[in-house]
Every structure is written in C-alpha cells, then in structure tokens.
C-alpha positions in Angstrom: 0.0 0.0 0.0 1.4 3.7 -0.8 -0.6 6.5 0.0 0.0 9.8 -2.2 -0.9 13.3 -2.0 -3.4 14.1 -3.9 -4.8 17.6 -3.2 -5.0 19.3 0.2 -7.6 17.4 1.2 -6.9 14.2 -0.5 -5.2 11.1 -0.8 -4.5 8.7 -3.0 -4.2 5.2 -1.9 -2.5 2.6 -4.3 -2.6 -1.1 -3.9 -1.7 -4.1 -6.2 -4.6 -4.9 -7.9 -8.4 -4.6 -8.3 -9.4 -7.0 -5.5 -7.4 -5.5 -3.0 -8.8 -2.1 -4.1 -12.5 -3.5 -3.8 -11.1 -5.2 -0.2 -10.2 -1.9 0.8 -13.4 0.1 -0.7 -15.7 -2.8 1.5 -13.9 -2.5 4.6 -13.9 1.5 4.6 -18.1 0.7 3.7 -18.4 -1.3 6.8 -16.8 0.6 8.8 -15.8 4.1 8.1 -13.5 6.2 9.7 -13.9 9.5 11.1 -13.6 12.4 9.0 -13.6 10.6 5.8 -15.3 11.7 3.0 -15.8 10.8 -0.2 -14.3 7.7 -1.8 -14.0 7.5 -5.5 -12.5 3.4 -6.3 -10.4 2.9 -9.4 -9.0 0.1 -10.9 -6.4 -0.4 -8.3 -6.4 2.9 -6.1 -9.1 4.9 -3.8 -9.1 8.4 -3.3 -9.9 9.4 -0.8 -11.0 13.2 0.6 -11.0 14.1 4.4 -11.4 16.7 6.8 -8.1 17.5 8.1 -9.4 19.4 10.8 -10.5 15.9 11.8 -7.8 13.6 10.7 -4.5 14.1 9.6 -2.6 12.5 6.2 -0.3 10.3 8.9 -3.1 9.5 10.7 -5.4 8.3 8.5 -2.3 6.0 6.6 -2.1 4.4 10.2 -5.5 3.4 10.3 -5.6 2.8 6.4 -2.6 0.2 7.3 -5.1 -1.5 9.6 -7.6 -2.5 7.2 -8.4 -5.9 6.0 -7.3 -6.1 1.4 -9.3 -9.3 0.8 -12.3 -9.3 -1.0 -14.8 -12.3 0.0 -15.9 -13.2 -2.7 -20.0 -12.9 -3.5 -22.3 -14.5 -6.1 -22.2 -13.3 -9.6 -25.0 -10.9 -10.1 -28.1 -10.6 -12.8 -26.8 -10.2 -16.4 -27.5 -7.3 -18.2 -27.4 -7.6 -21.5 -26.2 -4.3 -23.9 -26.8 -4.4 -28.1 -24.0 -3.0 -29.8 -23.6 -1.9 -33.7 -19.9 -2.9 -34.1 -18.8 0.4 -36.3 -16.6 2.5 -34.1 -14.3 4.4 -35.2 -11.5 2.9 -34.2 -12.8 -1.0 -34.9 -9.9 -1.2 -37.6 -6.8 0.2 -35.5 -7.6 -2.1 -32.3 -7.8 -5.0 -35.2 -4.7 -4.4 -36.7 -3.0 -3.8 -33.2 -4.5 -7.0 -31.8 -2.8 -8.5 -35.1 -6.7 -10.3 -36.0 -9.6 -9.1 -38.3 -12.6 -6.8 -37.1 -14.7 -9.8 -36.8 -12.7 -11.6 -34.6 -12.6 -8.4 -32.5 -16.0 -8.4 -32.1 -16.4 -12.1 -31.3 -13.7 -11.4 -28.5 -15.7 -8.5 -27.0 -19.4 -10.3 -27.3 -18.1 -13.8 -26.9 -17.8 -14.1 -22.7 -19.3 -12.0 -19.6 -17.9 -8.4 -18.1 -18.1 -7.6 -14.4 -19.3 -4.1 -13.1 -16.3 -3.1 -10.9 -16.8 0.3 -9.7 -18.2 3.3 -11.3 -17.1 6.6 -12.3 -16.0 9.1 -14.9 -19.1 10.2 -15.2 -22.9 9.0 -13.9 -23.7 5.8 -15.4 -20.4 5.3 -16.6 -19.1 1.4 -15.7 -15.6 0.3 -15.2 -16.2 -3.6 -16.9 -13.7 -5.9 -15.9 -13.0 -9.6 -17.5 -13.7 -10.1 -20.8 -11.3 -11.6 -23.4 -7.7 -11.4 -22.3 -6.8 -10.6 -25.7 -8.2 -7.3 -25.5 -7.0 -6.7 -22.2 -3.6 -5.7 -24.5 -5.8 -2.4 -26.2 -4.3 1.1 -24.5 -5.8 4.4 -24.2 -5.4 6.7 -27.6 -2.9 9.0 -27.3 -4.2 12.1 -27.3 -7.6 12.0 -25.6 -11.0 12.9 -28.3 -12.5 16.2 -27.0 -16.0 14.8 -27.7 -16.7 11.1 -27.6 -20.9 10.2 -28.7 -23.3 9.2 -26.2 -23.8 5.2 -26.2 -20.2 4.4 -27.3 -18.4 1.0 -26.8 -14.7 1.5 -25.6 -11.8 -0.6 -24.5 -9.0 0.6 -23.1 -6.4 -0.8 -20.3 -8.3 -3.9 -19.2 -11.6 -2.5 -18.9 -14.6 -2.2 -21.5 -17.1 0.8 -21.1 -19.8 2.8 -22.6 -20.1 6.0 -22.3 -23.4 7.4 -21.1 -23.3 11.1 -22.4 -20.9 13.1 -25.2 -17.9 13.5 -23.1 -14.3 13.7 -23.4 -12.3 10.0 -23.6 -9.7 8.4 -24.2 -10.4 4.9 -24.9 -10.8 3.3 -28.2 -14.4 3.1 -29.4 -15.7 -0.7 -31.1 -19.3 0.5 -31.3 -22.1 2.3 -30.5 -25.7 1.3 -28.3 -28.7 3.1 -28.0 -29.4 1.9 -24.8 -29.6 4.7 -22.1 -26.6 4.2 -19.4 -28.2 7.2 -17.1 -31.8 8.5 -16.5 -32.9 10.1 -13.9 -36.7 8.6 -14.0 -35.1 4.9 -13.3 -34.1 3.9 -9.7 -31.3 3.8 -9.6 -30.7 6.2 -12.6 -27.5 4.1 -13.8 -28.2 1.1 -15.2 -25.4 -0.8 -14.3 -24.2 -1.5 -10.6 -21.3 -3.1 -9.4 -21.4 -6.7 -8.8 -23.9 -6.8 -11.6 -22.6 -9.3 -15.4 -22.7 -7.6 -18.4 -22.7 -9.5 -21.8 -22.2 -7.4 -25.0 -24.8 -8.3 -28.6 -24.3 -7.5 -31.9 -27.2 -5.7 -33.2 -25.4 -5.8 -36.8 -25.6 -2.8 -38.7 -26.7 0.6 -37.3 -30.2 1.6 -37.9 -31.1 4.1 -40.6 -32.7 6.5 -38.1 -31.3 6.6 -34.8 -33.5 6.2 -31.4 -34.7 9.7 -30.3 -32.5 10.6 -27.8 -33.8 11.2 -24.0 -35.0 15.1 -23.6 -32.8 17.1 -21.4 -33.7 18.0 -17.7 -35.4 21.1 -17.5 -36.0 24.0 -15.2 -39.5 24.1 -13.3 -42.4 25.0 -15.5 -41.7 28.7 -16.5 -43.1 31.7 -14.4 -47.0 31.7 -14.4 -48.4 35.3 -15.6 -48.0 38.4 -13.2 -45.0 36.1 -11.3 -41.6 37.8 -10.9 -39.2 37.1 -13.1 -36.6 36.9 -15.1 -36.7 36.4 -19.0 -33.5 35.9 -20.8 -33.1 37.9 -24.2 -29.9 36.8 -24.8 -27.9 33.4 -23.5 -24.6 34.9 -25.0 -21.7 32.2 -25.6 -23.2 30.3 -22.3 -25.7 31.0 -19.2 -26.0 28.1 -16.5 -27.6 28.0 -13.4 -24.7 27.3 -10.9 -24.6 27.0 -7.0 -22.2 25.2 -5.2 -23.2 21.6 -6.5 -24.0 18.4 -5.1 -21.2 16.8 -3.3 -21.4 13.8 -1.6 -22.9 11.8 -5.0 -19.3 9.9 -6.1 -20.9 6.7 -5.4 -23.0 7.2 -8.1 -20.7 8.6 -10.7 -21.4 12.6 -9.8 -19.2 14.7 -9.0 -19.8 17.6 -7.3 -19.8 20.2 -10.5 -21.0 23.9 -9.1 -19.5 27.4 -9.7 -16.4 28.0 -11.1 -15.5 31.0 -9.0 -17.5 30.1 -5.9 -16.2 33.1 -4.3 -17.7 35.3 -7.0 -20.7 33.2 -6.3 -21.2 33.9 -2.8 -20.3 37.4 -3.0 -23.2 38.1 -5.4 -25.5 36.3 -2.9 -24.5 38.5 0.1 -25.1 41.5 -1.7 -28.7 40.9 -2.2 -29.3 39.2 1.0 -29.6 35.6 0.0 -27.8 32.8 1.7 -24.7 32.2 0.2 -25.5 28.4 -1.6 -27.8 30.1 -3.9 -28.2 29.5 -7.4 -26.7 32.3 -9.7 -26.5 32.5 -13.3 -23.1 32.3 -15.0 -22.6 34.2 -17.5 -19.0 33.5 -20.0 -18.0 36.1 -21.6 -20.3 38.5 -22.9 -23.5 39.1 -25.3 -26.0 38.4 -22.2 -29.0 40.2 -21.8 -31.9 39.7 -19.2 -35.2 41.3 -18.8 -36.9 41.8 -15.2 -40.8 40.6 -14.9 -41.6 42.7 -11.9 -39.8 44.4 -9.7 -36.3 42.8 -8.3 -32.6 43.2 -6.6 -29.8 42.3 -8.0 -26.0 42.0 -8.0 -23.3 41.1 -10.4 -19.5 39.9 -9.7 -16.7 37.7 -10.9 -15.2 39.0 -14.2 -14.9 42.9 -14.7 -16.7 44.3 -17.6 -19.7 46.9 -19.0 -22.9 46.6 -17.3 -25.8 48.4 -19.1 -29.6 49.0 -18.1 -31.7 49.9 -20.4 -35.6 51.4 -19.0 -38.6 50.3 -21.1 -38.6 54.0 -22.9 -35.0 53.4 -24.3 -32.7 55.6 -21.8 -29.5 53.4 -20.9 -27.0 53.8 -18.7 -24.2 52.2 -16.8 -24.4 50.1 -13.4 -22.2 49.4 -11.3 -20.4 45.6 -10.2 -19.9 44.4 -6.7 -23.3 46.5 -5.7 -26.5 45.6 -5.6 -29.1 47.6 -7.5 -32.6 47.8 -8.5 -34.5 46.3 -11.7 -37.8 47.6 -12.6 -40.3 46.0 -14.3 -39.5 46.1 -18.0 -35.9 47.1 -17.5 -33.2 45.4 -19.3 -29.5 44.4 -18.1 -26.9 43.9 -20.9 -23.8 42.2 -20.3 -20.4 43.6 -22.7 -17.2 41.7 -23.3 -15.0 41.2 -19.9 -11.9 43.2 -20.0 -10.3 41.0 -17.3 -12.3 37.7 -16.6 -13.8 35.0 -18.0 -17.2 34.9 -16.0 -19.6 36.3 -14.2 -22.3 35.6 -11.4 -25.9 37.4 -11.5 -28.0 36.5 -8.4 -31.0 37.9 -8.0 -32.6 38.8 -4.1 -35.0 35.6 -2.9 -33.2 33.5 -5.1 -34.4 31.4 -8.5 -37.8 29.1 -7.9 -36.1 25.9 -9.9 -36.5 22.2 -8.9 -32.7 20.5 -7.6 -31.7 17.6 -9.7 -30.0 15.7 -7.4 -29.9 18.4 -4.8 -28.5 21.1 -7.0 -29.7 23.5 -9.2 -26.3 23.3 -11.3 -26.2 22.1 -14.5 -23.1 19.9 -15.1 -21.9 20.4 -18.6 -19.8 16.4 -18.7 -22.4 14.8 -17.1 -25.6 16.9 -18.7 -27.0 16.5 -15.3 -29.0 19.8 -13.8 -31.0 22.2 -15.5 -29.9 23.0 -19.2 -28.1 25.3 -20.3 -30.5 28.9 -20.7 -31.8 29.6 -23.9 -33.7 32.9 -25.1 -36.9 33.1 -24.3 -36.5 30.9 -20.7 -38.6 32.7 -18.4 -36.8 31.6 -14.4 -39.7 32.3 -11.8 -37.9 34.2 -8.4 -38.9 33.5 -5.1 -40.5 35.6 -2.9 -38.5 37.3 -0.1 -38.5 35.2 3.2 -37.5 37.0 6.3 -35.2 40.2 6.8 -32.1 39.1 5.6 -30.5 42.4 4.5 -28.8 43.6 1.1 -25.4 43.8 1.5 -22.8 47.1 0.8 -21.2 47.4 -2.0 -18.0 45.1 -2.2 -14.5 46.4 -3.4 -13.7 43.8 -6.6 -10.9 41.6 -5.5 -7.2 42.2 -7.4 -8.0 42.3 -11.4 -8.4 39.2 -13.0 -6.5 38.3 -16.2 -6.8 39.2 -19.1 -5.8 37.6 -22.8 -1.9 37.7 -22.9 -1.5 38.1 -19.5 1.1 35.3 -17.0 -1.3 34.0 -14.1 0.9 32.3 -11.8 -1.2 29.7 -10.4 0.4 27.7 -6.9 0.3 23.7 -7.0 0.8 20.8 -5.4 3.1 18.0 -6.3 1.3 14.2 -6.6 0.3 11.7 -6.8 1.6 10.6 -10.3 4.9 12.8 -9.8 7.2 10.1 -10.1 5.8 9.3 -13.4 7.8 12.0 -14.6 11.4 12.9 -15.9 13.1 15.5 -13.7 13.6 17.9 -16.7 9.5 17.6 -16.5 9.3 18.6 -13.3 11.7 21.6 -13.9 9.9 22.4 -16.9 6.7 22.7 -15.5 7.6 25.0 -13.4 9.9 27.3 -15.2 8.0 27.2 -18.7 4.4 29.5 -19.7 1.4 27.7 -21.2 -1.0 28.6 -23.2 -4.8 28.4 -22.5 -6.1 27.0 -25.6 -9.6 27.8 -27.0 -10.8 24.0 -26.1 -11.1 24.7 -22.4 -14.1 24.6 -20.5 -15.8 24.0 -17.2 -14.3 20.3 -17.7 -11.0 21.3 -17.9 -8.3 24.2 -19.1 -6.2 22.7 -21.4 -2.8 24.5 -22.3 -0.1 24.1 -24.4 4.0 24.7 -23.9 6.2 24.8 -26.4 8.2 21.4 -24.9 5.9 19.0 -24.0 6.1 16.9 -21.0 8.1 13.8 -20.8 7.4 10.6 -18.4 9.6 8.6 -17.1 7.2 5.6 -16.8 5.9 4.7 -19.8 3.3 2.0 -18.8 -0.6 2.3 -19.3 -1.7 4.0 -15.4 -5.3 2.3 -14.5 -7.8 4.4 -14.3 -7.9 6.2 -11.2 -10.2 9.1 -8.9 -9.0 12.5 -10.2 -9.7 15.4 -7.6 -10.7 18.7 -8.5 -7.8 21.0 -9.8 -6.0 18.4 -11.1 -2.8 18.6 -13.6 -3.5 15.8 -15.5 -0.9 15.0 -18.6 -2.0 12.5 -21.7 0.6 11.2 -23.5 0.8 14.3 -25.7 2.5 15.9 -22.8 0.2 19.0 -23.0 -1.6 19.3 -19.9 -5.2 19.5 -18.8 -6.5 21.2 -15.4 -9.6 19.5 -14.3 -12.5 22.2 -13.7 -15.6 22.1 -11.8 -17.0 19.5 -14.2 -14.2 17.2 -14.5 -14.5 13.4 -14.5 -14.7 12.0 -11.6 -12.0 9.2 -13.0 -9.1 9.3 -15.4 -6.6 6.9 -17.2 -3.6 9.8 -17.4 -1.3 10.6 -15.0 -1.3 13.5 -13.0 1.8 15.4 -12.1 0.2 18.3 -9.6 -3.0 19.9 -8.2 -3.6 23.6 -8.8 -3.6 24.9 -5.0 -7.8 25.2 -3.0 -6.7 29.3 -2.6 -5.8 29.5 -6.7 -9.2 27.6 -7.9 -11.4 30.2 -8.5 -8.7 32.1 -10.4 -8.3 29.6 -12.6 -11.8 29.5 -13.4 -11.3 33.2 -14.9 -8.7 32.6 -17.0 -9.2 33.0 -20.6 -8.5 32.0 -23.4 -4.8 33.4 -24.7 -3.5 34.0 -21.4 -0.3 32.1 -20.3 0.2 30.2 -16.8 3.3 29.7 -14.6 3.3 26.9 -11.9 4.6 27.7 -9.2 5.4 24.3 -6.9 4.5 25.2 -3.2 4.5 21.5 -1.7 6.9 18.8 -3.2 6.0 15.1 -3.7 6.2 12.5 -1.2 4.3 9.2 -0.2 2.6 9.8 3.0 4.8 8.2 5.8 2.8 4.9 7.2 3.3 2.4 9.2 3.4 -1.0 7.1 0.4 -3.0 6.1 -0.8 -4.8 9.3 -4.0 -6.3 9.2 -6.1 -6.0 12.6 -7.8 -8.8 13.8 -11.3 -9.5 12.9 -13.4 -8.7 15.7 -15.3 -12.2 17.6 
C-alpha cells in the first residue's frame, strides 16, 4: 500500500490490484473512519477526501494500514445484456493492433461476460472488468477525443465501457448502443451497478434513423403570468444556473460540479441578502442580456466588464459591479465583453424558484446532469423574499483578473503521479508558460508549452479518482486542469493539483492568457506504518 498526495484534502491510496482495491473500498463501507469523505475506487487505487481538521494525512495511513485487502468473494449478479452496432471508429486500428480481423474483435468482446467493478467518470459510466484477455492488451489513444458520442463502446487498459453522455475519452471506441446508461426517472438512474454481469450483442448494422435521444432535464415550469421574473433575451456564448453543486454523489458517478469562481458566487449572494448556496446565473464572456418581470434586486460579480440597463422607454445607462441595484419592471440588463475575466455571477434577491436535480440546481456540462443550459426566451420564476435578511454594501472587486496575454501564476501541489515523470518535467513545468487554448471549459483548461512533457514511466496507469484541480498530462504531454465538471476518473497521470486558494482564479482565465506553476509542496508518499492487518473482531 502507498498513500499519495493528492490535493489538500486528498489522498491517493494505491494497492496491487483490483481486488485489493474492492477489499479496501468494502472495509472502509463497513466501517468508516472519522472524518472521511468521499471515496472514488479505481482500478487499483481509492481516493480518498477528508477533513483535516479531523484527521490528519499520517493518521489516516495508520489506520488505512489497519484495514483488511481481501475481497470475499460474492455471487455473480443478474446479467444485463447491452446491443452493440460494431462500427466505431477505431474497430480497424484495435484489429490491426490485436494482429486479428474486425470480426474476430468483435467475437472477442461479445463472446464471454464483463463484471461491473466500480463506477465513475461520469454518472452511469461502468468500469467492466473480464472479458477476453486478448483485449485486455488495447491502451488508451494518445491524445484523448474532446467529444466522444453518447452510447459508445470503448476498450481501453483492461476494462470495457460505454459512455453514457458526449464526453471527453480516451479509450478506443468498437461501437455504439442506443441503450440509455443514465436516467434520472429509473431507480437507480444508472443502469449498471457493481457486482452486476454484463454481456455485450451485436445488433449488426446501425439503424437508418437513430433512437430519439432522452430530452434534457429542465428547469420548473416557466413563471406563471403576473409572477416575478426573469426572461432571458440573450444566453450569449453560455448562461447556466450554478450553485455550489452536489457533493457527496461519487458513489453514483457525480461529481460535485458547481460554480467556477465560488467566491464570485457567494459574493453576489451576500449582496442581495440571499444565503450564500444560492443558485446564480453564470454568464461566460459576454452578449447576455436579461429582462426583469416585476420588480427585483440584483448584484453582479466575478469577471470585470460593462454593465448596461436599459428602461422600457429606451434611456440606458451604466451600473455598477460588486453593488446591488434595482430592476424595474420592463428594465433590461446587458452584459459587454469582460476586459479582465472570463465569467460572471448574476443573483437575484430571494433567489431562483427551480427544482434540484439531485440536490443542485447546477447544471453539469460532462455529465448533462442539472437544469440546461439557458436559452432565449427561458422565463426563471424568483422566489419571494423570506425573512429580513438584509442587502449587502457594495464590495470592493478583488485584485484584477486576467486578461488575454496576461502570465497567471497559479500555486500547486506535487502528486500523486509525480514520479511518473522525468526531472527535466518537473523543472519544466515550473519554469515554462502555457497557453490556454480555445478548447477549455468548465471540464477542464487545457494549455499548451512549447516542450511537452516527458514521463519517465511509460506504462498504461489504470484508471484512477481525479480530484478537483488536477494537472493531468496524456501522453501528448500537453496538460489539462480539471474544472468544476471534471471526470470523476481518469486513465492519465497527473503530475500536480492547482492549490484550493488558486481555484477560482483559474476559473477566470481566458482563453490566450499564459500560466506559470509555481510548486508550493513537493512530492512524497505519505509516511505509514506498514500494512498490518487488525484482527477481525469475535
């Protein structure tokens, strides 16, 4: 057992195999320890998040050392059975690597059973173990696809999958089913649970018209006539309804998603005398433009930019950020490009009347779990005022966010997969700028140096839990900071996690700015005693 730093917060714990994992998982199940939170299993690690406040790193590898690695073994569970149309896109390449035809490949991956071992990546998403051996030999693609279809058959490292929702991935995709992985009016939504048998069918070829695919979640019913409101003109680039997510869900595949600057967020709250977890529209970049039904407070913060209102006879003029103000009924609020920024937060006093999916009004943009993104025309009811909580006074904006061209220097933390690197790696990431490219999002920032990142290990790394802020590095050697809507798991290795105090800062920085790392605790396996089983209670 090693135990690696993960994040602040976080640790994770790698053992030899995926029984010992599952071992571990079960024990920390029955009996959990004390300021423990969530758990995310991979195929031969946990990570694990705690308080520290409760339990320290050295403290909690004591007790991990304690713990019990066998599995006992249980009965097989109900098969499920998944049709397939065998015409993914990279059928051919795992064929020729594999050294057999297409056929062949597919009579390997239909031909015997797959075990649900854990979950993650994303809901619904299964990590299938078993299968042919043969295909045990198929690694992860290279560079990782930016956008994988919904219902598409992977291998990669071992494991089979299929992806519930367009996503990011990095396996190689055989097929494609039509059969829904995730929805929300099942119980359980996921369709697949661990312990469960999973046997793969060729459908043959792929229909001429598709399935209809499942409607998206939507907001509450919009606002009834004469109820306040707020009607959006214009979504701009992208308008979500954010709070600070659902935490506490990894069990089922979600992670925790929410604002990207959560400070922004719960300024804007406190100005209009919400409670601070309330959901707020982000707004990226500019183009935005809302119109109030009624009478209402609001407040915006996070990126710096032009604020216009515009009365219902035409006369316009500027507002102010970091205050709260008044919107009349009729009156218009336009939203101009940031000059420093990426995104802002609009909250509106009493807060938005939409129903939780999962507990959160925030809509995460890997999993497509929450309330859509906003279109034109969405008309979000508004609560009614309860109680006396007051507006807040104006709030001076914190230091200037950047702005395209700008160097952010952004603190991290070494681990866990640190030693998968070359030293001239490690320097380099620390002493060279990167480049936020135009393909980062809320799942990640993805940036580019000049000299890519070498590894020193060259070896496929199982997939494992993946904590928010982390520096993850594909084999391109470009690397990727996981956002607020990361994957919960991942199959590259990651070198460093961006620091809790620099998070919301890198959820402003756009696109054509540079960032420096700058290392503020080095790698090193948590100091443990060694494995010692304790004995199993009478």
């Amino acid at each position: 057992m090693r135990v690696l730093p993960a994040q602040a917060d976080a640790v994770l714990v790698e053992l030899d195999d995926l029984p010992q994992t599952l071992g571990l998982l079960a024990s920390l199940q029955a009996m959990p320890i004390e300021g423990v939170g969530e758990i995310v299993p991979g195929a031969r690690t946990l990570l694990i998040e705690f308080d520290s406040q409760r339990i320290g790193r050295e403290a909690l590898a004591a007790e991990l050392a304690t713990r019990p690695l066998d599995l006992r073994s249980t009965e097989a569970g109900a098969c499920v059975e998944i049709p397939v149309h065998y015409d993914g896109e990279d059928l051919g390449e795992v064929a020729q690597l594999l050294g057999i035809g297409t056929q062949e490949v597919v009579h390997r991956h239909t031909g015997t059973d797959w075990f649900v071992a854990f979950t993650g990546f994303a809901p619904g998403f299964a990590y299938l173990s078993g299968g042919d051996p043969l295909l045990h030999r198929v690694p992860r693609r290279t560079t990782p696809r930016t956008r994988i279809p919904p219902g598409a058959v992977a291998v990669a490292g071992g494991f089979s999958g299929v992806y519930p929702k367009a996503s990011p991935g990095g396996w190689q995709i055989l097929g494609q089913t039509f059969t829904p992985m995730w929805d929300l009016s099942r119980d359980p939504p996921a369709l697949l649970q661990p312990g469960q048998r999973v046997r793969f069918v060729d459908a043959g070829p792929r229909p001429a018209r598709a399935p209809d695919a499942q409607p998206a979640q939507s907001p509450s019913a919009n606002a009834e006539a004469g109820q306040h409101a707020l009607e959006i003109r214009s979504p701009g680039l992208q308008a979500l309804l954010q709070d600070l997510g659902r935490p506490g869900r990894a069990s089922q595949g979600v992670s925790a998603s929410g604002a990207m600057d959560r400070a922004s967020l719960r300024a804007a709250n406190r100005l209009v005398g919400n409670t601070v977890d309330e959901a707020c529209i982000e707004i990226a970049l500019g183009g935005f433009e809302v119109q109030s039904q009624g009478e209402h407070v609001v407040a915006v913060t996070g990126a710096e930019g032009p604020l216009t209102l515009v009365a219902p006879d035409g006369r316009r003029w500027p507002v102010d950020r970091h205050a709260p103000f008044a919107l009349g009924d009729g009156d218009r609020l336009l939203f101009g490009e940031p000059e420093s920024g990426v995104r802002s937060y609009l909250a509106v006093r009493g807060g938005i009347d939409c129903v939780p999916v999962l507990g959160s009004q925030s809509f995460d943009t890997l999993a497509q779990v929450g309330p859509p993104p906003l279109a034109a025309g969405a008309l979000l009811p508004v609560r009614p005022v309860v109680g006396t909580l007051p507006v807040g006074a104006p709030e001076a904006p914190r230091a200037p966010w950047p702005k395209a061209g700008d160097t952010v220097t952004l603190d991290i933390q070494l681990g866990p997969r640190t030693d998968w690197f070359t030293p001239e790696a490690l320097a380099l990431l620390g002493t060279q700028a990167w480049t936020v490219t135009p393909q980062s999002d809320r799942v990640g920032v993805r940036v580019q140096g000049e000299t890519a990142l070498t590894r020193a290990v060259a070896a496929e790394l199982p997939s494992e839990g993946t904590a928010l802020g982390a520096i993850q590095v594909p084999a391109s050697g470009q690397p990727v900071i996981f956002m607020a809507d990361h994957p919960l798991t991942g199959g590259y290795p990651v070198i460093g996690c961006i620091a809790p105090w620099h998070l919301d800062l890198a959820g402003q920085i756009p696109v054509g700015a540079r960032i420096r790392f700058h290392v503020v605790a080095g790698f090193a396996p948590v100091a443990a005693p060694a494995h010692r089983t304790a004995p199993t209670p009478s």
